[in-house]
C-alpha positions as a Markdown table, in Angstrom:
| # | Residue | x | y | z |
|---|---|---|---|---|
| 1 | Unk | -112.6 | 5.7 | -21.1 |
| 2 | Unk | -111.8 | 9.2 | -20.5 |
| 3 | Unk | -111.2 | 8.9 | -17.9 |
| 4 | Unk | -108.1 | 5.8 | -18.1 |
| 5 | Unk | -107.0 | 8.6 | -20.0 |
| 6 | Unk | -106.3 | 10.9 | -17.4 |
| 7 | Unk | -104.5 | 8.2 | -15.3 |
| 8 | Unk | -101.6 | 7.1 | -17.6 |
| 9 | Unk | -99.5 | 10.2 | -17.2 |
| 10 | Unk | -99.7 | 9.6 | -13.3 |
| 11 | Unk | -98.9 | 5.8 | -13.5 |
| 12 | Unk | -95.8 | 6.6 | -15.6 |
| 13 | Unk | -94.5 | 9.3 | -13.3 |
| 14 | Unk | -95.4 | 6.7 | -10.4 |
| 15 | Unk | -93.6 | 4.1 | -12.8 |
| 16 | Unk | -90.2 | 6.6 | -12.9 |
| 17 | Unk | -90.2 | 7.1 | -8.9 |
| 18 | Unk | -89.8 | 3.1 | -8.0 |
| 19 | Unk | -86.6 | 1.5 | -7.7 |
| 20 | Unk | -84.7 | -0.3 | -10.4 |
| 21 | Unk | -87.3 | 0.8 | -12.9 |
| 22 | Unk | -84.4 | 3.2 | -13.9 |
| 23 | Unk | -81.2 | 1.1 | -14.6 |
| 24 | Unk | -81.6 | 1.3 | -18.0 |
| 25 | Unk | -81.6 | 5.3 | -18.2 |
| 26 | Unk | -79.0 | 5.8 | -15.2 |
| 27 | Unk | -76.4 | 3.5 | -16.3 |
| 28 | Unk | -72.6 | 5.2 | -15.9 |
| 29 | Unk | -70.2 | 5.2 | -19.0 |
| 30 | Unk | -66.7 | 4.1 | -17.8 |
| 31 | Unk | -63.5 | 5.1 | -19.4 |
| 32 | Unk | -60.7 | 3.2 | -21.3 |
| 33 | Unk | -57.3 | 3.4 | -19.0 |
| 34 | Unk | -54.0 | 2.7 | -21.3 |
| 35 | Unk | -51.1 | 3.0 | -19.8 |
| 36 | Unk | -47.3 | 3.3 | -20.8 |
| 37 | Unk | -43.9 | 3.0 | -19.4 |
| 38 | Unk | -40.4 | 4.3 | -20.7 |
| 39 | Unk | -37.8 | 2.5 | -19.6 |
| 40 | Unk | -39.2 | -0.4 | -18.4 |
| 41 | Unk | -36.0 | -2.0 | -16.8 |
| 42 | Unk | -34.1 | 0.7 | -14.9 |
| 43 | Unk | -31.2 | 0.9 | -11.8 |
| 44 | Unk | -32.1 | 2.5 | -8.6 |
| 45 | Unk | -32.2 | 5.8 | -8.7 |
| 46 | Unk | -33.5 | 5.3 | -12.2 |
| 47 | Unk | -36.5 | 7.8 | -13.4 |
| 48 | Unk | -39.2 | 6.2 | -15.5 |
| 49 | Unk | -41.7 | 8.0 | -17.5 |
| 50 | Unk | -45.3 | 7.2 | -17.3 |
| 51 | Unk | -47.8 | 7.7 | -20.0 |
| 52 | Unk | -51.6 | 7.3 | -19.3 |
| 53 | Unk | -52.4 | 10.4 | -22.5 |
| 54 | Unk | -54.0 | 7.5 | -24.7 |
| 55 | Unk | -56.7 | 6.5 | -21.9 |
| 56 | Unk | -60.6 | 7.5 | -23.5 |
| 57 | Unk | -63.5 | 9.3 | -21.4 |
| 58 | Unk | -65.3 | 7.0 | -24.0 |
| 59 | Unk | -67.5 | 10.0 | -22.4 |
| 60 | Unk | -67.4 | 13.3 | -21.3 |
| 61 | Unk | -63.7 | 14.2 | -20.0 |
| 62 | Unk | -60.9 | 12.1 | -17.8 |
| 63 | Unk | -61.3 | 14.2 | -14.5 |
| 64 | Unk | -58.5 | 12.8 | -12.6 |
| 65 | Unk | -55.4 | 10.3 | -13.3 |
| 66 | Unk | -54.7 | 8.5 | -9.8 |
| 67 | Unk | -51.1 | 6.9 | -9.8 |
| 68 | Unk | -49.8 | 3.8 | -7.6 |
| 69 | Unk | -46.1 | 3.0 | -8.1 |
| 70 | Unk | -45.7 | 0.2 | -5.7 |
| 71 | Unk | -43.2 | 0.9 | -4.0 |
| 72 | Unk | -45.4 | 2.9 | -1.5 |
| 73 | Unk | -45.9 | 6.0 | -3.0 |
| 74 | Unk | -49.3 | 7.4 | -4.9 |
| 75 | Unk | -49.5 | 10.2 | -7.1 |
| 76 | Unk | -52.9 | 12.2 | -8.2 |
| 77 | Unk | -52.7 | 14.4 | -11.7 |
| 78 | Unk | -54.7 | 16.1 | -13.7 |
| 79 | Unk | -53.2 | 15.3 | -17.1 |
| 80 | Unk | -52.2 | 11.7 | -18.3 |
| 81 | Unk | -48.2 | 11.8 | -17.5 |
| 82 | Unk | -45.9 | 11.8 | -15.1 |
| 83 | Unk | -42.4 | 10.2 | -13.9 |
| 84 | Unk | -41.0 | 8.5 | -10.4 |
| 85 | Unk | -37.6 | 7.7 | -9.3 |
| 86 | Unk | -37.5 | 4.3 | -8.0 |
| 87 | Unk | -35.1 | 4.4 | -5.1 |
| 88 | Unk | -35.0 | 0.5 | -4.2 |
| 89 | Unk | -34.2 | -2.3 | -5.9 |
| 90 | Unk | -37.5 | -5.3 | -7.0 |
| 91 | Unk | -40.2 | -5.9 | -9.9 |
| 92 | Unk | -42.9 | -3.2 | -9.1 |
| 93 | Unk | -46.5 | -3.3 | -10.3 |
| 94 | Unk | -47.9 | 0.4 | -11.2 |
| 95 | Unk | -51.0 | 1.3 | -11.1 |
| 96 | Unk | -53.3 | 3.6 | -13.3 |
| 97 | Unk | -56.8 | 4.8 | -12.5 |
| 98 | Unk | -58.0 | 7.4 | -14.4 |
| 99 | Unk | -62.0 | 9.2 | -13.9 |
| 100 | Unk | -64.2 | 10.6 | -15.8 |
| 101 | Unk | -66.9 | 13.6 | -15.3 |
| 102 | Unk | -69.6 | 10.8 | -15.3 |
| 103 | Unk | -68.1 | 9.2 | -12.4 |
| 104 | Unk | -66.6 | 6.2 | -14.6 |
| 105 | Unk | -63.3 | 4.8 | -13.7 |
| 106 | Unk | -60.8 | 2.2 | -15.4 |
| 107 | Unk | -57.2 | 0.6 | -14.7 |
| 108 | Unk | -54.2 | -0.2 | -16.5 |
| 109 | Unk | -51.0 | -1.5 | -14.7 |
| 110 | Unk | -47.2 | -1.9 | -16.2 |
| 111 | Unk | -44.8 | -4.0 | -14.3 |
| 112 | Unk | -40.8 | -2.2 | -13.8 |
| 113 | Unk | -38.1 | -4.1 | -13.2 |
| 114 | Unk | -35.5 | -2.0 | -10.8 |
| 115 | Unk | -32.0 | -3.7 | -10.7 |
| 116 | Unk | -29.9 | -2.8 | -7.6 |
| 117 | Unk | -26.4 | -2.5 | -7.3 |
| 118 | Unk | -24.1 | -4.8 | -5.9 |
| 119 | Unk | -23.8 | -4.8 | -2.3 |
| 120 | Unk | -20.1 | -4.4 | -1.3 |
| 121 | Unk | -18.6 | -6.3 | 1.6 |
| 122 | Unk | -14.7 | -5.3 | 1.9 |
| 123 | Unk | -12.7 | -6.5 | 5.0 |
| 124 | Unk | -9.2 | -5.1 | 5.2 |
| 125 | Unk | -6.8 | -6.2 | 8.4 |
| 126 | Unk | -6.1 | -3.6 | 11.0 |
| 127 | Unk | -2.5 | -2.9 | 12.5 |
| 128 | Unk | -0.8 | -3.4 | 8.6 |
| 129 | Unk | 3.3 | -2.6 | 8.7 |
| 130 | Unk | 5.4 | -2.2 | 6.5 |
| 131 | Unk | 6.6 | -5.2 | 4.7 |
| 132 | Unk | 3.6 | -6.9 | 5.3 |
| 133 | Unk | 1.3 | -9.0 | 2.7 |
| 134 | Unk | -2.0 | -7.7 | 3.1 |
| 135 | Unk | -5.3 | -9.5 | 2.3 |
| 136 | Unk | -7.6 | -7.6 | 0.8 |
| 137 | Unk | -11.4 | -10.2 | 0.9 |
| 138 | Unk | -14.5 | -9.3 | -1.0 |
| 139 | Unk | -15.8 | -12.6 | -1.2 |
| 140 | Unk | -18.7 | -11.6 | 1.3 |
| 141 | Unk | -20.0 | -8.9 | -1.5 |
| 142 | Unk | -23.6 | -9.9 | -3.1 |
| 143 | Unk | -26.2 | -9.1 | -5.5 |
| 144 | Unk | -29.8 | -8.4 | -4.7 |
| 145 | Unk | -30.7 | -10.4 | -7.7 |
| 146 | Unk | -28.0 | -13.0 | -7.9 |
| 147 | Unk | -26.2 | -11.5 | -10.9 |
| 148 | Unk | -22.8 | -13.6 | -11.1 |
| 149 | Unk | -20.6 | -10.4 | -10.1 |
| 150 | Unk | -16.9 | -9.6 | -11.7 |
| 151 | Unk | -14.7 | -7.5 | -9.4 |
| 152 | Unk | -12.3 | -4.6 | -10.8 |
| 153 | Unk | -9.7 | -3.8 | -8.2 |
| 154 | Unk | -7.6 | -0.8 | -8.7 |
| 155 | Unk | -4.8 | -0.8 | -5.7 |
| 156 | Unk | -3.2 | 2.1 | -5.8 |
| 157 | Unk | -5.7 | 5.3 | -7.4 |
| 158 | Unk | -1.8 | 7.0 | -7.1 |
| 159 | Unk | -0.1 | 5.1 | -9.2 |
| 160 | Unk | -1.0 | 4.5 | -13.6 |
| 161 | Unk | -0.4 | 0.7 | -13.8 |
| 162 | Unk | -1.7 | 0.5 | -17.8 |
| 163 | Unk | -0.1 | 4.1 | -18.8 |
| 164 | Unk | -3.0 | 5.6 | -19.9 |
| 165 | Unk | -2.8 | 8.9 | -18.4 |
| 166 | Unk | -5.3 | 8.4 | -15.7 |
| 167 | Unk | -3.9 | 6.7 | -12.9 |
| 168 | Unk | -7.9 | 6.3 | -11.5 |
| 169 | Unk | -9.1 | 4.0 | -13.8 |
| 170 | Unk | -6.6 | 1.2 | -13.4 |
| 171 | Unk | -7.8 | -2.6 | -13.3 |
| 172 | Unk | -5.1 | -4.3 | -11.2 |
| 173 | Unk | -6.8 | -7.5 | -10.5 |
| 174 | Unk | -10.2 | -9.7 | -11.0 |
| 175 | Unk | -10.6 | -12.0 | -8.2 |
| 176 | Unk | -12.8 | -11.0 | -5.3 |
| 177 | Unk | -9.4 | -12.1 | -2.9 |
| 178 | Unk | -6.4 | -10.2 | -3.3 |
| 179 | Unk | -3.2 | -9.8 | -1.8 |
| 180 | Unk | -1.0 | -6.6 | -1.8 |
| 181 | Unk | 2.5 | -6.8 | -1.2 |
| 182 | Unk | 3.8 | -3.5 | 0.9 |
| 183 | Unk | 7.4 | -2.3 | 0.7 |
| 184 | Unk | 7.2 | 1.3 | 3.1 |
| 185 | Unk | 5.5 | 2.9 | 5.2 |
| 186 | Unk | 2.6 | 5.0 | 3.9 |
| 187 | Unk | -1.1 | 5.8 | 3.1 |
| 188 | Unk | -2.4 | 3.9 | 0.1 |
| 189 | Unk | -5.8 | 4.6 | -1.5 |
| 190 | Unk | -7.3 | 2.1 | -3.9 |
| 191 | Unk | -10.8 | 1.4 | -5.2 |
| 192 | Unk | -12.8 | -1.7 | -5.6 |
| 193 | Unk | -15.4 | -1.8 | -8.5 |
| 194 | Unk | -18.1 | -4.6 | -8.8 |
| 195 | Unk | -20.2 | -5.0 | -11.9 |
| 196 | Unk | -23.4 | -7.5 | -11.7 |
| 197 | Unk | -23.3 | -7.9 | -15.7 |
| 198 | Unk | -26.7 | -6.3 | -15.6 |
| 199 | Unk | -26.1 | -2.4 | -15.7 |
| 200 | Unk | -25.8 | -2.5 | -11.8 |
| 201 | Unk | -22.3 | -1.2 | -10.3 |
| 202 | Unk | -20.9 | 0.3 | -7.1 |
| 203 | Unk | -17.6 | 1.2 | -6.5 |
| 204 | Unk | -15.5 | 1.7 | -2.9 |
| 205 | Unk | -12.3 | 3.3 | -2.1 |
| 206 | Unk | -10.6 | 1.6 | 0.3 |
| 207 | Unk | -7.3 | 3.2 | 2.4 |
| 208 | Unk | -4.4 | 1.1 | 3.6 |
| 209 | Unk | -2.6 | 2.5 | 6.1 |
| 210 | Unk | 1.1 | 1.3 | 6.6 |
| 211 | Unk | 2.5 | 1.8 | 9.4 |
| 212 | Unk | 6.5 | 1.3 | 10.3 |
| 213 | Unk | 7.8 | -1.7 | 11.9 |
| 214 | Unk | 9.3 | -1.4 | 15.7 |
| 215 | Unk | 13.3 | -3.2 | 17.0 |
| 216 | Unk | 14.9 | -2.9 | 20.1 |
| 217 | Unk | 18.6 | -2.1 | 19.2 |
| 218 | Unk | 21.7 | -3.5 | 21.2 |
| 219 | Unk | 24.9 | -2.9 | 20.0 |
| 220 | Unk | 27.4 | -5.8 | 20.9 |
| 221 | Unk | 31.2 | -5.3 | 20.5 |
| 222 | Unk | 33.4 | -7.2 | 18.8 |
| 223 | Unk | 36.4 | -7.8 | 17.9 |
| 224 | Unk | 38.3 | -8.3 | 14.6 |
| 225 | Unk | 41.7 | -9.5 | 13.7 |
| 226 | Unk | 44.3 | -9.9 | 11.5 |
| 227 | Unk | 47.9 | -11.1 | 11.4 |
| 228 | Unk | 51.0 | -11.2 | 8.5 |
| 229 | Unk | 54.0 | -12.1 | 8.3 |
| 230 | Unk | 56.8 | -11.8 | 5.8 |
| 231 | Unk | 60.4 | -10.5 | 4.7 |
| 232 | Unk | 60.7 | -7.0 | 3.4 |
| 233 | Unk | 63.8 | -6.1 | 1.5 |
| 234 | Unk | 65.6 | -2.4 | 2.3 |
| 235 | Unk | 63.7 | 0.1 | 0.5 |
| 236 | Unk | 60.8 | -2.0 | -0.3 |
| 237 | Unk | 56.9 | -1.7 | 0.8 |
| 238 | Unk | 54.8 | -4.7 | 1.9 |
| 239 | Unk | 50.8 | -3.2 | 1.7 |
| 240 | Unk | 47.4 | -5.1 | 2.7 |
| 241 | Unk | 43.6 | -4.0 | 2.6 |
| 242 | Unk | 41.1 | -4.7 | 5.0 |
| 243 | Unk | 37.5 | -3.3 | 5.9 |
| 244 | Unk | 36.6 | -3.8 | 9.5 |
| 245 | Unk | 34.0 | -1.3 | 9.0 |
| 246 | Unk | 31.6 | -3.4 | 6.8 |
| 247 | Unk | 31.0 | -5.5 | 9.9 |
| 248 | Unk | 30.1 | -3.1 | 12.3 |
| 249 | Unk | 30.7 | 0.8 | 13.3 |
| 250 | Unk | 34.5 | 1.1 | 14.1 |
| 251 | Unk | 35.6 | 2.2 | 17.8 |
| 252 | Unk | 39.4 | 1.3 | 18.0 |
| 253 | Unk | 42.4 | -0.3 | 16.7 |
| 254 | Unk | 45.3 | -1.2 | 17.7 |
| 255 | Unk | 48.4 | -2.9 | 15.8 |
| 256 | Unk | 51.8 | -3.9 | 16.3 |
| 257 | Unk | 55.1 | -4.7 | 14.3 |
| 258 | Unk | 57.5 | -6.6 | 15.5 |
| 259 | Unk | 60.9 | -7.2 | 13.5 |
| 260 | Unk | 62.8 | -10.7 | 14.0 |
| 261 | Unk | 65.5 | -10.6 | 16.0 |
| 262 | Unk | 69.1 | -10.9 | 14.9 |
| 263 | Unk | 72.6 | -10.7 | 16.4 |
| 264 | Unk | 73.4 | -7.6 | 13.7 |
| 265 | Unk | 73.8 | -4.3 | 15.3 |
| 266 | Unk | 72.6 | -1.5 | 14.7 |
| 267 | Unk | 68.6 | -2.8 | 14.6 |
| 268 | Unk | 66.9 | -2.3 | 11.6 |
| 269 | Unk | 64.4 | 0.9 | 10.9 |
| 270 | Unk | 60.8 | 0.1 | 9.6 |
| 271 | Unk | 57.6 | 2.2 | 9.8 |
| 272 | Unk | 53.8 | 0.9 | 10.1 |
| 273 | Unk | 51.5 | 2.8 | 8.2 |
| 274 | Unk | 47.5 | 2.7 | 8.6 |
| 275 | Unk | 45.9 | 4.8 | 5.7 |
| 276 | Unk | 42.0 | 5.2 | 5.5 |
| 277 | Unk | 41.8 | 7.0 | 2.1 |
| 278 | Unk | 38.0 | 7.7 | 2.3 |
| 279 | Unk | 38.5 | 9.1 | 5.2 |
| 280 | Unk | 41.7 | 11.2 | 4.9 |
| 281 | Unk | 43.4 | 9.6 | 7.9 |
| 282 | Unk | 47.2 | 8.5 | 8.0 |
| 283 | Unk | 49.1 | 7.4 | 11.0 |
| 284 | Unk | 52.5 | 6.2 | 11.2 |
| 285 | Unk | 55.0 | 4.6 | 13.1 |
| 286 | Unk | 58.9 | 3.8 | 13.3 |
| 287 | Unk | 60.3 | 0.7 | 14.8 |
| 288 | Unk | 62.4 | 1.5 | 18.0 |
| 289 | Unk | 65.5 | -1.1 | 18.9 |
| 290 | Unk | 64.6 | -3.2 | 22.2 |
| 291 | Unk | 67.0 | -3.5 | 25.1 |
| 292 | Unk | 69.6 | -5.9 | 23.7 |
| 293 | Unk | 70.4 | -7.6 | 27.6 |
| 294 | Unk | 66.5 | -7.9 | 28.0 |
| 295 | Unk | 66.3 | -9.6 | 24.8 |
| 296 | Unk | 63.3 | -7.1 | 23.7 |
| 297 | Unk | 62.7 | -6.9 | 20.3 |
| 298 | Unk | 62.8 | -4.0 | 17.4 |
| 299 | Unk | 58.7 | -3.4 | 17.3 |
| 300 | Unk | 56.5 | -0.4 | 16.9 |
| 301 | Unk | 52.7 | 0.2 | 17.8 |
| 302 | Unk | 49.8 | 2.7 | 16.0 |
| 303 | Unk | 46.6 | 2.7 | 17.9 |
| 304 | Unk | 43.5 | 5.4 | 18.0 |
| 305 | Unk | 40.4 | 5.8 | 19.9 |
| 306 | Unk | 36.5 | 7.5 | 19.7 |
| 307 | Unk | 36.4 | 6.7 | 16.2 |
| 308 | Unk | 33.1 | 6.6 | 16.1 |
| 309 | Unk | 30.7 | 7.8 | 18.9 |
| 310 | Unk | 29.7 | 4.4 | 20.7 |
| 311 | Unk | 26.0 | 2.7 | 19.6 |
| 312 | Unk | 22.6 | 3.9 | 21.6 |
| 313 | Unk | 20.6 | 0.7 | 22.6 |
| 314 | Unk | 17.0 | 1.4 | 22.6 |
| 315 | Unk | 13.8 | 1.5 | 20.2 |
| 316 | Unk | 13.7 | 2.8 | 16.7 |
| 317 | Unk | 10.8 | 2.5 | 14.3 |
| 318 | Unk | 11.8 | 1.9 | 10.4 |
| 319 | Unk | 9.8 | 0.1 | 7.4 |
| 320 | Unk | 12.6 | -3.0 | 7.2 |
| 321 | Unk | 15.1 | -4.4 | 9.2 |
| 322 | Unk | 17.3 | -4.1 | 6.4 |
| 323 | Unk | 16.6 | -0.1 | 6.0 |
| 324 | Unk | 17.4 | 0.6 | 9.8 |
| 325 | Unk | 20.5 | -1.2 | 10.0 |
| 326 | Unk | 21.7 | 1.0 | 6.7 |
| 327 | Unk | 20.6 | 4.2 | 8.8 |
| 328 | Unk | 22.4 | 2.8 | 12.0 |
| 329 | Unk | 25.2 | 2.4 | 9.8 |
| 330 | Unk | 25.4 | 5.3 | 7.7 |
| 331 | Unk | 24.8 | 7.7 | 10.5 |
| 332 | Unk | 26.3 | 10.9 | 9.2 |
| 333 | Unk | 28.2 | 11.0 | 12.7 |
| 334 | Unk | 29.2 | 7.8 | 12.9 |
| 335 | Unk | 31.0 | 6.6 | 9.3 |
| 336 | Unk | 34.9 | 7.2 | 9.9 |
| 337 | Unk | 36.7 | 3.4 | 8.7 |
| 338 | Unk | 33.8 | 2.2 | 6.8 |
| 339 | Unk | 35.9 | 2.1 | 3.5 |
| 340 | Unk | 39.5 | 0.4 | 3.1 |
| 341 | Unk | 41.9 | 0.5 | 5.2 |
| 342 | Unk | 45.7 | 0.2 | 3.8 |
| 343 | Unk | 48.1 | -1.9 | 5.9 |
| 344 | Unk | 52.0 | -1.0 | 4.9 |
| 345 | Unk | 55.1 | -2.0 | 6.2 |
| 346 | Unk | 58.1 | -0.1 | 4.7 |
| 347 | Unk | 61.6 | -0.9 | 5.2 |
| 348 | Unk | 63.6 | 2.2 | 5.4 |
| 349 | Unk | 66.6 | 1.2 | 6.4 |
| 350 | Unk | 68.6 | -2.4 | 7.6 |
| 351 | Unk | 71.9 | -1.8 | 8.8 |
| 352 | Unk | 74.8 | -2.6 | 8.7 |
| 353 | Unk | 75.5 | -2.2 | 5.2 |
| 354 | Unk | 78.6 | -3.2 | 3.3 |
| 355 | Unk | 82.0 | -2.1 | 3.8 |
| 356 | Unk | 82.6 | -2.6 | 0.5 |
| 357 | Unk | 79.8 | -2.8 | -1.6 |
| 358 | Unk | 81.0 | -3.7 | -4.7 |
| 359 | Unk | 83.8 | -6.4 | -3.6 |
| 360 | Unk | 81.6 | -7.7 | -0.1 |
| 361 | Unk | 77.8 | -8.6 | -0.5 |
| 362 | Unk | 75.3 | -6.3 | 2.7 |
| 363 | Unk | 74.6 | -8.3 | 5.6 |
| 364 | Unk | 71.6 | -7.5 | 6.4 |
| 365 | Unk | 69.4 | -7.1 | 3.2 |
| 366 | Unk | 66.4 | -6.3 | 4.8 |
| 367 | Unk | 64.0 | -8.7 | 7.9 |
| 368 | Unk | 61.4 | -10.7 | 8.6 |
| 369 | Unk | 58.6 | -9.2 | 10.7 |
| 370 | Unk | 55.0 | -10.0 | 12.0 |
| 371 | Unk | 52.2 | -7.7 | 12.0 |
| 372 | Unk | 48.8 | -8.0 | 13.8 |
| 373 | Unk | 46.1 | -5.5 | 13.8 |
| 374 | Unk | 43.1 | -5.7 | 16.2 |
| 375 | Unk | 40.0 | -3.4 | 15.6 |
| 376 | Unk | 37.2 | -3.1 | 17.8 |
| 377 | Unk | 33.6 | -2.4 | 16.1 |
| 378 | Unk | 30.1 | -2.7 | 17.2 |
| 379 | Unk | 27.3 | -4.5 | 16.0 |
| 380 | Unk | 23.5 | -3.7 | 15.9 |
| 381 | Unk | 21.6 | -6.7 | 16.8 |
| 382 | Unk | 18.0 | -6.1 | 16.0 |
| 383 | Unk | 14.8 | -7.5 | 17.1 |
| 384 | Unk | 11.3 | -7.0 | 16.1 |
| 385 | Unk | 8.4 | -5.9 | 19.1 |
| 386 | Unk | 5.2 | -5.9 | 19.0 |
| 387 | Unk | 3.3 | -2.4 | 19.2 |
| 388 | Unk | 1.7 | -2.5 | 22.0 |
């Protein structure tokens, strides 16, 4: 009996030493992982906060906090908090494991929700002049998540549209296809802002460059012509207006007046007068008598010259058609007859008078007389090329 005695302390320290006889007493004590997330639906670039502080040891102390955030990158802490920037857009699944001293370990996961922006598509034509209509598409433009998008276009960042102050913040048009009308050449900087309706938005500024339009210039001549005739009494003035110049870029003139012919002796004396008030020009002219036994007639003759220096034919750039032919025309150089011209005929004098002017009536009162006028002018005839 004694000696059983003596065994059991052997057979329990045999009974400690065999596997699985120990479960019981070895058994680890796990901790309690919580884990919270602020915001939980962010944009990219977005930071979110983590929060793993209410997670329990249940024993001991949490060693280690062991962080997965999904998207690729892991994080190891020793206290229960931390934050991440999520730099792509998706629904991401992160990951707390947090360790205690008895070599217990627990997770907790929260799911973020990472909204990307819109994805802008802009095409804009190349080679735009001025004058042209210029299609601006950003139908091609998506959303990662499929978030019905509303475009904000403002078309010129230069220019305040709504007169607020700001001429940046302009919203010109909606539709994801517009159309800008150009007038000139020159640089245009707009920006196109698309909103996904769920806190994603990118913006683009977009440059139009507008370049001038190309002609090939050939100046034609032409002439222009006009023709009277009346009867002017002695000591009267016959005047008409014309304006050759509106036509064209005036060269020459010429004109003539010519007196009917009578069998009264001595001829009649009329001047021909051109008058360019604008212009501060005057010329003038007396009738001379023709050779009575070559039957000429009593006529005079103005005419002038290099007006105007004569049209180059070649290239010019310009925004319009319409705003080179006003430079061709208004070349300071080149503008002498562009205003009205005054046409007179003045009958100075028609002889013979009356012998006796109270008892015998004059006679010759005055004549009848033609007048024609021819101006030479050129004309600019333009045509658009290509750039090559």
């Amino acid at each position: 009996m004694s000696r059983n005695r003596a065994l059991f302390p052997l057979l329990v320290i045999v009974l400690f030493l065999v596997p699985g006889c120990t479960q019981i007493m070895d058994s680890i004590v796990e901790p309690r992982a919580t884990l919270n997330a602020n915001p939980l639906n962010i944009q990219v670039g977005d930071t979110v906060g983590f929060d793993g502080r209410d997670s329990d040891p249940i024993e001991g102390l949490i060693t280690e906090y062991l962080w997965d955030f999904g998207d690729g990158s892991t994080q190891s802490t020793v206290n229960g908090y931390t934050t991440h920037l999520f730099e792509s857009p998706g629904v991401f699944v992160v990951t707390l494991k947090v360790v205690n001293d008895q070599g217990g370990e627990d997770t907790a996961t929260v799911t973020i929700s990472v909204n990307g922006p819109p994805i802008i598509d802009l095409n804009i034509p190349e080679g735009i002049r001025a004058g042209d209509i210029v299609r601006l598409d950003a139908s091609n433009s998506y959303d990662a998540e499929n978030s019905e998008l509303v475009f904000m276009w403002d078309l010129n960042l230069q220019v305040d549209s709504d007169g607020d102050g700001n001429p940046s913040n302009d919203i010109d048009a909606f539709e994801a296809v517009v159309n800008v009308q150009t007038e000139k050449s020159m640089t245009i900087n707009g920006m196109l802002t698309i909103d996904d309706g769920q806190g994603g938005i990118a913006s683009e500024i977009f440059t139009l460059n507008v370049q001038t339009r190309k002609y090939k210039v050939v100046w034609k001549t032409e002439e222009l012509s006009w023709d009277w005739g009346a009867s002017t009494e002695e000591g009267e003035t016959w005047s008409s207006n014309i304006t050759p110049g509106e036509s064209g870029r005036v060269i020459s003139y010429y004109a003539e007046l010519i007196l009917d012919s009578n069998d009264i002796q001595p001829a009649d004396n009329f001047t021909l007068r051109i008058r360019i008030p604008s212009d501060g020009y005057t010329k003038s002219n007396e009738t001379s008598p023709g050779n009575i036994t070559r039957n000429e007639e009593t006529r005079t003759e103005i005419e002038d010259d290099n007006l105007n220096p004569i049209g180059e034919d070649g290239e010019y750039e310009s925004d319009s058609e319409e705003d080179l032919l006003l430079r061709l025309m208004t070349q300071s150089d080149a503008r002498f007859g562009q205003e009205d011209w005054i046409c007179y005929v003045i009958a100075d004098q028609s002889d013979p008078d009356s012998l006796l002017p109270d008892i015998l009536p004059d006679p010759d009162t005055g004549n009848n007389w033609t007048l024609e006028i021819t101006v030479e002018i050129q004309v600019p005839m333009l045509s658009e090329i290509a750039y090559q």
